[in-house]
N, C-alpha and C positions, 0 to 999 in steps of 0.2 A: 171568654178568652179575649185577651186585648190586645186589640189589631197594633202593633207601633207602628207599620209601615204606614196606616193611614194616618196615625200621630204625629208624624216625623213631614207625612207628606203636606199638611196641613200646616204643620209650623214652616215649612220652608217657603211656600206660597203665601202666609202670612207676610216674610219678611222679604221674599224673593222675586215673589212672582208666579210666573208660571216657565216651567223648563224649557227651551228649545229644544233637547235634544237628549236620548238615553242611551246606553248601552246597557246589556248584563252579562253579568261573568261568572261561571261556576267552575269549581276546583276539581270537583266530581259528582256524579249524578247522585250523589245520596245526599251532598252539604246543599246546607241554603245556599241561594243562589244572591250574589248581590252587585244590585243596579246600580248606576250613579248617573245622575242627572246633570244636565248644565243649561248653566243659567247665564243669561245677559245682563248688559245694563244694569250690574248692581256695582262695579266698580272701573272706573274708565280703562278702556283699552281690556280686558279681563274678562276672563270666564271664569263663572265659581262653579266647583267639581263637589256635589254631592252622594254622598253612599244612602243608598236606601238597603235595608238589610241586613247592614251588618250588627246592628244591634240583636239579632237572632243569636247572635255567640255570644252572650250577655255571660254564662258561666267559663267559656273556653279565655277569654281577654279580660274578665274581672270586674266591667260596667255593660249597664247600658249605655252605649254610644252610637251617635252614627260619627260620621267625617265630612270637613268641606276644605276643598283644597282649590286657593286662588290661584290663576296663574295669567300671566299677560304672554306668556306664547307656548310651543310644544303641545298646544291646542288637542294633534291626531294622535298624540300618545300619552297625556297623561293621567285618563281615566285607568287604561290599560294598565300601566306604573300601581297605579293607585290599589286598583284594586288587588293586584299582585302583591305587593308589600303587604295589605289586609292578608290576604291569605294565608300568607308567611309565618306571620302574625299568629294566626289560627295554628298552624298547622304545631306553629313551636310552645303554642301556646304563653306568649308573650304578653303580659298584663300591659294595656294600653291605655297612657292618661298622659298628664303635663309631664313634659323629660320623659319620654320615651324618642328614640332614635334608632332606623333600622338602614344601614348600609350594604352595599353592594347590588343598587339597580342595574348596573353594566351588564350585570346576570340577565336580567330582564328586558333594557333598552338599552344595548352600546351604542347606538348612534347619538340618541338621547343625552347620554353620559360626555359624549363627546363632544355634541354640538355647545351644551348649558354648562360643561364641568361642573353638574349637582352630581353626586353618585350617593347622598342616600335623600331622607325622607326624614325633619323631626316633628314630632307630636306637641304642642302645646295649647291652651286654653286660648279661645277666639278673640282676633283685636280688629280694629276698623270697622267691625257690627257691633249693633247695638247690642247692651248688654245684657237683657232679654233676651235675644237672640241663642244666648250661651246652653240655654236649660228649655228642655221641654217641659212644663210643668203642665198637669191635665187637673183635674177635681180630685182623683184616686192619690193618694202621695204615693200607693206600690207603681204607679204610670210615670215616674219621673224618670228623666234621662238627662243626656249632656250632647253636646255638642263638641269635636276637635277640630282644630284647625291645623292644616297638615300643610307642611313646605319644604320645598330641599334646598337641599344646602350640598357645601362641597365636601368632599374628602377631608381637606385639613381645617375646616369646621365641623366635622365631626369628629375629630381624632380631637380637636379642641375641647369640647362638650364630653368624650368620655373620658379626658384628665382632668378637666377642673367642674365639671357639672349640669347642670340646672339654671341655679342661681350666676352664675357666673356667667356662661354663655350666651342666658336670655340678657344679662346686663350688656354683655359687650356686643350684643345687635342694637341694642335703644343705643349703646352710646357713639356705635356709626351709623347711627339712624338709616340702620337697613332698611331696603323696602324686600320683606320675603315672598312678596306677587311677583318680583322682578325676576326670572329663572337666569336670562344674560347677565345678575349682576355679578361684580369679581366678586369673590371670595373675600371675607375680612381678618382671614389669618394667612 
């Protein structure tokens, strides 16, 4: 049987380091349970938020994946976020890859919602890591996986991205050279 989580752990340490710090979160005592790690000193001022595990619902979301979510503050709560919106995820059984978007954290963390004006979370393919970084690749090709990079964004950038898309809305973050580690930044619609 093929361990991912030691897969996953081993890629991340390759590029990462080593964690300071875990949580884990379970939905209920019969679903896997899943960790998320955090990491320093891989981008200034920033913590990078890891999922270990949830590549275990490889058939309920439609890949092997796990998640890394940057963020330079909201530090005490955004594994918690994180792993919640995964769950959600699961629960709705929501296939997760590039242009995926899940709204209504408020649910989750009103303060949160409040402090950052993010209220949801989108999915897309890893930028600022290297590009190796993206894919777990091992010897076995059935051991491959992926890598997402997950960020929030506000309200009326998501309501943006669910009328014009994908293409459109990752364009119009490069073309106000958003930075999506930044949680305080304003919104660009």
């Amino acid at each position: 049987m093929i361990n991912y989580g030691e897969l996953y752990y081993d890629h991340y340490s390759e590029f990462l380091g080593q964690p300071i710090d875990r949580e884990v979160f379970e939905n209920n005592e019969e679903m896997p349970k899943i960790q998320i790690l955090k990491y320093e000193n891989v981008f200034e001022e920033c913590l990078v938020f890891n999922t270990l595990g949830f590549s275990k619902y490889e058939e309920v979301v439609g890949n092997n994946i796990e998640v890394s979510m940057v963020v330079n503050g909201g530090f005490n709560k955004t594994a918690y976020i994180l792993a919640n919106v995964l769950f959600y995820c699961i629960g709705k059984q929501i296939k997760i890859g590039r242009g995926t978007a899940i709204n209504g954290i408020e649910s989750i963390e009103k303060s949160f919602v409040q402090k950052y004006n993010k209220s949801a979370v989108y999915f897309t393919e890893p930028f600022a890591f290297p590009e190796e970084y993206n894919y777990l690749n091992s010897e076995n090709e059935n051991t491959n996986g992926e890598i997402l990079l997950a960020f929030f964004i506000s309200q009326s950038e998501y309501d943006y991205f669910i009328k014009y898309g994908t293409e459109k809305f990752e364009e119009l973050l490069e073309e106000n050279d958003v930075d999506p580690f930044n949680v305080s930044r304003k919104s660009i619609v």
